[in-house]
C-alpha positions as MATLAB code, in Angstrom:
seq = 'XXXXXXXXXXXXXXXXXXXXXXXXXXXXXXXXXXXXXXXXXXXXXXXXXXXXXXXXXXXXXXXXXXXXXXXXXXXXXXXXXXXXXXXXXXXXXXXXXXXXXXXXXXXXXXXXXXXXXXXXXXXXXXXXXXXXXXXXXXXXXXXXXXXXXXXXXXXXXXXXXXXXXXXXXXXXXXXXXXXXXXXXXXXXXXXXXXXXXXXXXXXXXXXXXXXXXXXXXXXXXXXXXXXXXXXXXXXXXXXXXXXXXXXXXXXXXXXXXXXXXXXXXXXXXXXXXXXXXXXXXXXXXXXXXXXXXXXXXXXXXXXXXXXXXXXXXXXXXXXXXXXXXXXXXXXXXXXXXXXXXXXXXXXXXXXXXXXXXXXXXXXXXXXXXXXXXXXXXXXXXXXXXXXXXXXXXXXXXXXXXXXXXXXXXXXXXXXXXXXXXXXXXXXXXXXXXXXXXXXXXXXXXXXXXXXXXXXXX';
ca = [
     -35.132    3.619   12.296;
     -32.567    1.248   10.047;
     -29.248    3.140    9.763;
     -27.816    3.544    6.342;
     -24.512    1.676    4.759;
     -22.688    5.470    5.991;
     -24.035    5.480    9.407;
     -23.364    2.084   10.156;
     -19.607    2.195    8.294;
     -18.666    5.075   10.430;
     -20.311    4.369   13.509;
     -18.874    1.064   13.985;
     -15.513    2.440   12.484;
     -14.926    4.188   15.494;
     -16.410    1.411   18.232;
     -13.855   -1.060   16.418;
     -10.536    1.679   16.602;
     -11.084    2.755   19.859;
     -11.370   -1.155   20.909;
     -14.739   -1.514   22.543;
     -15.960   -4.032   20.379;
     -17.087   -7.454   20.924;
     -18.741  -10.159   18.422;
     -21.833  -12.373   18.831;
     -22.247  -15.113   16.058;
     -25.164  -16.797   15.358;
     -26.480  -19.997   13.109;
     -26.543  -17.344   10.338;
     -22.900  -17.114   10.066;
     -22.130  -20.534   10.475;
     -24.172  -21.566    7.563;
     -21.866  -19.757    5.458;
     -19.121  -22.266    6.004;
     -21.960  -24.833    5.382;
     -23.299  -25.624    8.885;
     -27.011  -25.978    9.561;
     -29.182  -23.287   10.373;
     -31.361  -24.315   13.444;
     -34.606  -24.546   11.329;
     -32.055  -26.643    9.264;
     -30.711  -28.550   12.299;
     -33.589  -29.492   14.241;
     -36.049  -30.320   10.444;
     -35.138  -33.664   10.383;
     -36.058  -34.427   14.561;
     -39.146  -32.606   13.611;
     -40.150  -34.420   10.579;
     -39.461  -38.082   13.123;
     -41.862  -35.978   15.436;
     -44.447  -35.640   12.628;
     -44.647  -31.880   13.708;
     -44.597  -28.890   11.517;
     -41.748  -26.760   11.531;
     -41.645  -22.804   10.407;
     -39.376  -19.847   11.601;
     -41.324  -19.014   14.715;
     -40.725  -22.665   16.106;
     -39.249  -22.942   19.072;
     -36.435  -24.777   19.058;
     -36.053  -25.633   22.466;
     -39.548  -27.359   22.742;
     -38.877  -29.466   19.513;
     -35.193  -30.831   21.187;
     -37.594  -31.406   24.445;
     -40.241  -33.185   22.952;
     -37.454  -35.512   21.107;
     -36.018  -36.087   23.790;
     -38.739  -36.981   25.883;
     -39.846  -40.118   22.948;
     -36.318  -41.414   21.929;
     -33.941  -39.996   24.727;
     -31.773  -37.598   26.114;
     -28.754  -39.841   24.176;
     -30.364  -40.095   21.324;
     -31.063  -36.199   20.518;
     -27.316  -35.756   21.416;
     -26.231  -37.973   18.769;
     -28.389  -36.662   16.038;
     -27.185  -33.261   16.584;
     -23.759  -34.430   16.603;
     -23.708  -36.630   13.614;
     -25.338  -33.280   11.743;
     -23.250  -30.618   12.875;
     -20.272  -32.731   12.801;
     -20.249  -33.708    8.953;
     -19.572  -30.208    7.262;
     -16.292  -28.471    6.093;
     -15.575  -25.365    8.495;
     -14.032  -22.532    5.431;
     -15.383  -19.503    5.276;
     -15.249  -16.075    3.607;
     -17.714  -14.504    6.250;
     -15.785  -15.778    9.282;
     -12.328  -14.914    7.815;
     -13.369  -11.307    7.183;
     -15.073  -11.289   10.675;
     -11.278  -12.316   12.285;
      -9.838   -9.267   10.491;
     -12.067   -6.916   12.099;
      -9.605   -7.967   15.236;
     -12.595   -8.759   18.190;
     -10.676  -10.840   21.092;
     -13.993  -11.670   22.578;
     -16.415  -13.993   20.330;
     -20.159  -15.345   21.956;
     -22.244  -17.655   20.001;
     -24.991  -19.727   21.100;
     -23.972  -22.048   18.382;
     -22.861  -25.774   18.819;
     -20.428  -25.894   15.967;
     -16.240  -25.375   16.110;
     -16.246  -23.359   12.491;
     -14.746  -20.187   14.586;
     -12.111  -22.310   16.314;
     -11.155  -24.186   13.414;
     -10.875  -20.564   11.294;
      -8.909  -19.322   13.903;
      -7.155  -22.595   14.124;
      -6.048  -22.137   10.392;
      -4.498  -18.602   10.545;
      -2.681  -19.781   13.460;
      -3.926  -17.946   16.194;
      -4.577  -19.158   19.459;
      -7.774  -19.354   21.356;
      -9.485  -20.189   24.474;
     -12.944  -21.876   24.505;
     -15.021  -21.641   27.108;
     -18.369  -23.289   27.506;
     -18.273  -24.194   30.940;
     -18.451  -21.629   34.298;
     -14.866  -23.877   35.558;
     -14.149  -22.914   31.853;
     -14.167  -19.030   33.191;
     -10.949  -19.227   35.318;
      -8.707  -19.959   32.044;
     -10.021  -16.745   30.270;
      -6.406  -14.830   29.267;
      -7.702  -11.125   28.351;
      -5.608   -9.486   25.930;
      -3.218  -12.835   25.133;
      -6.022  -15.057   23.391;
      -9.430  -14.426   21.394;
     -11.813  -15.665   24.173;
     -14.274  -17.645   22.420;
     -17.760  -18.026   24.658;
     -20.130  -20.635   23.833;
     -23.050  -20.304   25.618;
     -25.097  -23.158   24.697;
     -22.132  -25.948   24.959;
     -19.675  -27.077   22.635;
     -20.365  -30.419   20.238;
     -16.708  -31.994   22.006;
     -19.116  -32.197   24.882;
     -22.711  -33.590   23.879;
     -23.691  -33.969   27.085;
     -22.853  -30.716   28.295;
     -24.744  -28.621   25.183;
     -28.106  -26.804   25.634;
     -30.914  -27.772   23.928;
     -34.063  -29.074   25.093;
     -36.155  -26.653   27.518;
     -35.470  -28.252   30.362;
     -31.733  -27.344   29.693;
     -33.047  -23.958   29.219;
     -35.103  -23.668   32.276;
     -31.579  -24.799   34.422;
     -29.449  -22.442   32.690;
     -29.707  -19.827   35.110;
     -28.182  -22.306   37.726;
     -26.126  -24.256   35.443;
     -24.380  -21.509   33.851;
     -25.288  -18.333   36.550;
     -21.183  -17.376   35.999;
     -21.591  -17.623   32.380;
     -24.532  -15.301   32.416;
     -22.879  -12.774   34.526;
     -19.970  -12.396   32.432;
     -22.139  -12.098   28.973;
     -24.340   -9.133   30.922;
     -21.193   -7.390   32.164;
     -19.678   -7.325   28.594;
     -23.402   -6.259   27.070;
     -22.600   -3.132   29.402;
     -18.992   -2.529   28.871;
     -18.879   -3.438   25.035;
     -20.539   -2.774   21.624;
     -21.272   -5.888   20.597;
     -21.955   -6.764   16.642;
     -24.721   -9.389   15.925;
     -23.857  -11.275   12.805;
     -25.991  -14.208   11.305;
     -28.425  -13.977   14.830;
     -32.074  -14.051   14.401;
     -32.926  -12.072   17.842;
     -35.599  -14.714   18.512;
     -33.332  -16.331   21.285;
     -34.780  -16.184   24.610;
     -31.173  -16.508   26.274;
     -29.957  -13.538   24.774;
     -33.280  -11.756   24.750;
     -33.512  -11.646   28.159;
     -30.281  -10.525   28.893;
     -30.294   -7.243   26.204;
     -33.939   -6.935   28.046;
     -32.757   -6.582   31.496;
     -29.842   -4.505   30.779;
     -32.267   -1.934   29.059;
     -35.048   -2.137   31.685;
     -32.208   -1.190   34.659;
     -30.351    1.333   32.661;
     -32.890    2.637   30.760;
     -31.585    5.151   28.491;
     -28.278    4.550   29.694;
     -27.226    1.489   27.972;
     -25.375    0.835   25.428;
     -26.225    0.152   22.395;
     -25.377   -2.352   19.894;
     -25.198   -3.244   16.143;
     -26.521   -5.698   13.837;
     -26.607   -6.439    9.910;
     -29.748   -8.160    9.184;
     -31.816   -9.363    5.702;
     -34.628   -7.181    4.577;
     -37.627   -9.042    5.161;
     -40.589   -7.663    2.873;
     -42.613   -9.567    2.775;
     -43.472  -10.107    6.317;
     -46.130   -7.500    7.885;
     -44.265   -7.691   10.921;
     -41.182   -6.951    9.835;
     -41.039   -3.433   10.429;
     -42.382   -3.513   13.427;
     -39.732   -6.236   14.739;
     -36.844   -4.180   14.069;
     -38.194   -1.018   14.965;
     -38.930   -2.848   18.870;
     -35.216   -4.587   18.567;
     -34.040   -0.212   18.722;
     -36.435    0.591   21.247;
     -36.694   -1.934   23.909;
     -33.457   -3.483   23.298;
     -31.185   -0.719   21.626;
     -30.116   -2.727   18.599;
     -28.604   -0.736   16.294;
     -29.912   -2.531   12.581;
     -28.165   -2.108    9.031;
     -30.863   -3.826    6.670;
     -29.354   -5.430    3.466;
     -30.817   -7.189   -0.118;
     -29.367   -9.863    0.571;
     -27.380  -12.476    2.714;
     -24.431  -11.979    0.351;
     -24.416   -8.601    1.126;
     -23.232   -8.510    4.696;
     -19.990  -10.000    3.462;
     -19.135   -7.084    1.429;
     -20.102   -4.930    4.382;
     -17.586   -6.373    6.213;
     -15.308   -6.109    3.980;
     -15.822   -2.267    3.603;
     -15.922   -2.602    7.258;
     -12.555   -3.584    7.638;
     -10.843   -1.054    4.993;
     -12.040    2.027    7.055;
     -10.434    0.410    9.814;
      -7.214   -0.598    8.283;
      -7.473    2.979    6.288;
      -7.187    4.735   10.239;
      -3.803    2.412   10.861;
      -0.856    4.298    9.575;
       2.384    1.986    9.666;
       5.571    3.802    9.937;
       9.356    2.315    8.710;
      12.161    3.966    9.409;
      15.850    3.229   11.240;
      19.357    4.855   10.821;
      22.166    3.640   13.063;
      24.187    6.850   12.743;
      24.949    9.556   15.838;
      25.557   11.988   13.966;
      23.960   15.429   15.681;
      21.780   16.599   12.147;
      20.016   13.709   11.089;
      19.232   12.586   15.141;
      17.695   16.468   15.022;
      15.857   15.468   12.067;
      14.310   12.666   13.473;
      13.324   14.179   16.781;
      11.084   17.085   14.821;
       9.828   15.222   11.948;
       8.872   12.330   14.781;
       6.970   14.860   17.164;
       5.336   16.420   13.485;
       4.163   13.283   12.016;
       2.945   11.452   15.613;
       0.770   14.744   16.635;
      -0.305   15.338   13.453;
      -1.656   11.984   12.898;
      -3.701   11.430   16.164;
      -4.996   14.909   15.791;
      -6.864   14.130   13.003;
      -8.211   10.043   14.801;
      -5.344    7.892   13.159;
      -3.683    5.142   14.857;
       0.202    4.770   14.943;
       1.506    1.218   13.526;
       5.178    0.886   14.244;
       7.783   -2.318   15.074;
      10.700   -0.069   16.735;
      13.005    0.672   14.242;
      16.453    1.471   15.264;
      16.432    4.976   16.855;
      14.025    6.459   14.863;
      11.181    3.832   16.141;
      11.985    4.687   19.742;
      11.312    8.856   18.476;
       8.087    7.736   17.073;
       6.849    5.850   20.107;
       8.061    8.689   22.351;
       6.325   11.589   21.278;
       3.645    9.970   20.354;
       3.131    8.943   24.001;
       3.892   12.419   25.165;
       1.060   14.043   23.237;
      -1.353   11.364   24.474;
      -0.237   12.732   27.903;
      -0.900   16.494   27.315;
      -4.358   15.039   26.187;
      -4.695   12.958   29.367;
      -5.562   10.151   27.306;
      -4.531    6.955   29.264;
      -5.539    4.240   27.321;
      -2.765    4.986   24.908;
      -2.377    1.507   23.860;
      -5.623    2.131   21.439;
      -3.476    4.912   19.630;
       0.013    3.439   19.425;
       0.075   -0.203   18.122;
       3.789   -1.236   19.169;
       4.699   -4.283   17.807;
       8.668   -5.404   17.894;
       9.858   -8.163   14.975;
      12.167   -9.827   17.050;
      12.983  -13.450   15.747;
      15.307  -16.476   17.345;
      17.400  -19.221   16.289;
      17.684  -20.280   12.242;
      14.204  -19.278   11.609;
      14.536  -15.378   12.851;
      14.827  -14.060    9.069;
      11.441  -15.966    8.342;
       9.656  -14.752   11.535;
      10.261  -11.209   11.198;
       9.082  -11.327    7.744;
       6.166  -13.189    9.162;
       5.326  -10.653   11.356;
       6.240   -7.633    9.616;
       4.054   -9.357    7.049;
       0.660   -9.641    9.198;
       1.226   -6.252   10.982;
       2.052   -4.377    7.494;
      -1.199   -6.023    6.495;
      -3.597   -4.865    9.040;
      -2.739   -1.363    7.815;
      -4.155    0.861    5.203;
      -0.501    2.910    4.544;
       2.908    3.312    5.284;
       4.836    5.997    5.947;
       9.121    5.305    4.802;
      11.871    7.461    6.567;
      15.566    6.975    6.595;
      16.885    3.148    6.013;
      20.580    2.299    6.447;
      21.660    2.093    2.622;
      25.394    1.685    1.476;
      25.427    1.201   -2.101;
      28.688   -0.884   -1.990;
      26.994   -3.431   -0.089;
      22.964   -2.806   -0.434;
      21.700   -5.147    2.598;
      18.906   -7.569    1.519;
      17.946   -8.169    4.693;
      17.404   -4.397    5.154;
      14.051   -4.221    7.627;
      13.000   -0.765    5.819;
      13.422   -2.637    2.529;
      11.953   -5.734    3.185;
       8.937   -3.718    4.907;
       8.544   -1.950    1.680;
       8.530   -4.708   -0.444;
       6.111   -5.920    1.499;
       3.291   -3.105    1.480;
       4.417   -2.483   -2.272;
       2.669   -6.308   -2.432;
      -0.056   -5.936   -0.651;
      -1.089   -2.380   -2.618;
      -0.672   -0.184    0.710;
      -0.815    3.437    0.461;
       3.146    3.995    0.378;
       4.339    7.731    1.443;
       8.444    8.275    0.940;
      10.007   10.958    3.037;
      13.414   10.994    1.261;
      16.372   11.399    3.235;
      19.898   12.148    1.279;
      22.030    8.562    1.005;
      18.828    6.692    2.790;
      16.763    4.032    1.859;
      13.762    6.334    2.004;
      15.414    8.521   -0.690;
      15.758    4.967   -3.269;
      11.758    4.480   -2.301;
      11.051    8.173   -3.280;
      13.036    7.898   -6.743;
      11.179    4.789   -7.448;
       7.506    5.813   -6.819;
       8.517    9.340   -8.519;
       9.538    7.231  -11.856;
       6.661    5.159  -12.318;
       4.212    8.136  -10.556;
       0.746    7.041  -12.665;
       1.267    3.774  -10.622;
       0.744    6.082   -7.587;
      -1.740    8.866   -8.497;
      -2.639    9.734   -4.657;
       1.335   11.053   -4.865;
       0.975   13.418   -8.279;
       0.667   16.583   -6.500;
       2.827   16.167   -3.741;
       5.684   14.030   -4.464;
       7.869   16.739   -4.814;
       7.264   17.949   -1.276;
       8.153   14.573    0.667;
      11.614   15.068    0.977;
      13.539   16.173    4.285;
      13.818   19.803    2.755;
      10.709   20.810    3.753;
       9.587   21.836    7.300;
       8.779   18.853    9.443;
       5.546   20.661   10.086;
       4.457   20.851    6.589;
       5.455   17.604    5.738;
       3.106   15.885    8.315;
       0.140   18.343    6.737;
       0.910   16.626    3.353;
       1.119   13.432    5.229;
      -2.694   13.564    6.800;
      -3.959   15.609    2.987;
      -2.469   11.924    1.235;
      -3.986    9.971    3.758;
      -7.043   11.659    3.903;
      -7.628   11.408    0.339;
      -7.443    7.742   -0.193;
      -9.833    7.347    2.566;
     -12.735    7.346   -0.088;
     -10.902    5.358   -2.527;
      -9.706    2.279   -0.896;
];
C-alpha cells in the first residue's frame, strides 16, 4: 500500500538524520535539467530501425539491434552527440544535494550530477569502472557510481544486450558493492522507472535471501491511472522487492517533496553560537550547566547538535554532549554532534570563515545565541557570534537569544524583543531566555520553541 505525504516525510526524516541514506537517480531526474529520457534517447535509433517504440521497450535490444546494422561505433556516437548537447541546471538535482547523500548510483550516461556538484563546489569521485573502486574516499567525497558507464568513455558505457549479458563479468566488483549498500543503506529512487533489469535483479536477490529481513527502500513515483496495471505494479515493487512508494499528481510534485523533505531535516539541526574569552569563576559555571541543559535536552527529544567550537563555550557544548551519548551507549555519536571548526588561512581567512559559517548556518533550521565577547567602546565587526547572527537573521533561521549581562547574546535578545511581531514563535517566551532563569528550564523553553516551528517551516 502507497504511503502518504506524512508517512513518507517522517519516515525518511529519520533514515536521512541518522545517516543511512543513499540515492539512486534515474533518466527521470535527469530530464529535469533537460537530458533525454531513454524512450527519448534511444526514439530516434528506433525510428532509423523502422521499429515501434512504447514504454515497455526494451532498451537494451533496440541499442543491440543498432548496433548490429550500423556498428558498435556508430551507436556510441549517436548517444553521445544526444546526451552531450543539453545544459546540466537543475532545481530537482540541487534540492537532491541538500538532502546531504555522499553516495549517488545512477544507471544514467549523463554528467548533470557531477556538473551540479561541480557548481556548488564540492568535490566528487566518479566511478564507473571496478579499477575505478580503489579511489572511493568514504566520508571525504560524494561517491558518485555509474553503473552503466560514463559518456567521457563511449566505449566503456552499457548499452546494447550483449553489454548487458557481460556485465556480471565486466563489472562483478561493481555489482558487489551496489548489493552490499542495498543491505546496509536506505536507498531513495528518484526519476527510476523500476523496469531495469540491472537493478531488478539485484533488489530481487537481496529479498529472496533475506526474506523478510531486508531492508527496505523508498521511492516517489507519478500516479499512473490510467494504466490497469498500475496498481498492481506498485503493489509487487512492496512485496517482492520492498519498495517503499509515495505516489504524486504530478512530476512537478516530487520537487516540492523534496523540498519539504529537506526542511524537516534542517528543522532537527539546531546550530549553537556562543564564545566568551573571560576566566572568570561565575560565568565559566554558567556555561558548564546551561551547556549540559541545552545538549541533553536537545538529543532527548531526536535533535542534532550544529556547532563550529566557539571559544570555551563550544568546547562545553561538544563535551557534554558527548558524555550523554556515552551514558546512552550510543557510539556513532558523530550522527548527533555535527562539529564543524571555521578555521581560515592567509588574506582570505575573514572570507572563508564566513564561507563556511555561511553553508553550515544554512543546513540548519535554528540557532541557538549565548554569550559573545562585546565591548561597547570598540564593538568588533569581525565578532564570530555577530557575524553568525547576521547570517541566520538572512537566511530566516529560527533565532533563540539566551541573554547574558554585557554579552553579545544580551544585544541579540534586545533586538528580537523590539521588533517581537517579526518573531512570533518568541511572543510567549522571550521574557524567559535570559541567564536568570534555571539552566534547566531554559533548555525546556528551548525544545517548546523548537518544537513549535516544526509545523510551520
Amino acid at each position: 500500500m502507497p504511503l502518504n505525504k506524512e508517512q513518507f516525510l517522517n519516515q525518511f526524516t529519520r533514515q536521512a538524520l541518522d545517516e543511512r541514506i543513499s540515492l539512486f537517480v534515474g533518466a527521470g531526474a535527469s530530464a529535469n535539467a533537460g537530458y533525454p529520457s531513454w524512450y527519448n534517447l534511444f526514439k530516434p535509433l528506433a525510428k532509423e530501425l523502422g521499429t515501434p517504440l512504447d514504454g515497455s521497450s526494451d532498451y537494451y535490444r533496440i541499442a543491440q539491434y543498432y548496433s548490429n546494422k550500423f556498428g558498435q561505433a556508430e551507436l556510441r556516437k549517436r548517444i553521445n552527440d544526444i546526451i552531450n548537447k543539453n545544459d546540466f541546471q537543475s532545481p530537482l538535482i540541487n534540492e537532491l544535494i541538500d538532502i546531504g547523500f555522499t553516495n549517488i548510483w545512477t544507471t544514467n550516461f549523463d554528467n548533470v550530477l557531477e556538473l551540479n556538484y561541480k557548481s556548488r563546489n564540492i568535490l566528487i569521485n566518479k566511478v564507473f569502472k571496478d579499477t575505478d573502486l580503489s579511489n572511493v574516499e568514504l566520508n571525504k567525497r560524494i561517491n558518485i557510481y555509474k553503473m552503466n558507464g560514463d559518456i567521457t568513455n563511449p566505449e566503456g558505457i552499457v548499452a546494447t544486450q550483449k553489454d548487458y549479458e557481460a556485465y556480471a563479468d565486466s563489472h562483478r566488483m561493481m555489482l558487489m558493492f551496489f548489493k552490499r549498500e542495498l543491505i546496509s543503506s536506505t536507498f531513495l529512487f528518484i526519476g527510476y522507472s523500476f523496469t531495469d533489469y540491472l537493478v531488478m535483479d539485484c533488489l530481487s536477490e537481496i529479498t529472496r535471501y533475506l526474506g523478510e529481513a531486508a531492508p527496505y527502500h523508498y521511492t516517489i513515483m507519478k500516479d499512473d491511472k490510467c494504466n490497469p496495471y498500475f496498481t498492481y505494479f506498485i503493489d509487487d515493487l512492496e512485496r517482492r522487492y520492498h519498495i517503499r512508494i509515495l505516489l504524486v499528481n504530478e512530476y512537478t510534485d516530487i520537487f516540492f517533496v523534496l523540498c519539504e523533505l529537506n526542511k524537516r531535516i534542517r528543522n532537527k539541526r539546531v546550530f549553537i553560537s556562543g564564545a566568551f574569552r573571560s576566566f572568570e569563576q561565575k560565568i565559566e559555571e554558567y556555561s558548564h550547566n546551561l551547556s549540559r541543559s541545552i545538549t541533553s535536552h536537545l538529543l532527548a527529544n531526536d535533535y542534532r547538535i550544529v556547532n563550529g567550537i566557539g571559544r570555551h563555550f563550544g568546547t562545553h557544548i561538544i563535551g557534554y554532549a558527548n558524555e550523554y551519548l556515552a551514558k546512552k551507549g550510543i557510539k556513532d555519536k558523530e550522527k548527533y554532534i555535527i562539529v564543524r571548526p571555521f578555521v581560515g588561512f592567509g588574506e582570505n581567512s575573514l572570507e572563508e570563515k564566513k564561507r563556511l559559517r555561511e553553508e553550515i548556518i544554512e543546513g540548519c533550521g535554528s540557532a541557538i545565541f549565548v554569550f559573545g565577547d562585546y565591548n561597547e567602546h570598540d564593538p568588533n565587526p569581525n565578532s564570530g557570534v555577530k557575524e553568525e547572527f547576521e547570517i541566520a537573521l538572512k537566511n530566516h533561521k529560527t533565532i533563540i537569544p539566551i541573554a547574558y549581562p554585557g554579552m553579545r547574546s544580551e544585544l541579540i535578545w534586545n533586538q528580537l524583543k523590539s521588533n517581537l511581531t517579526q518573531y512570533p514563535y518568541l511572543e510567549k517566551s522571550i521574557d524567559l531566555l535570559t541567564s536568570k532563569y534555571n539552566t534547566e528550564e531554559l533548555a525546556k523553553i528551548v525544545i517548546y520553541i523548537l518544537d513549535s516551528v516544526q509545523d510551520i517551516k
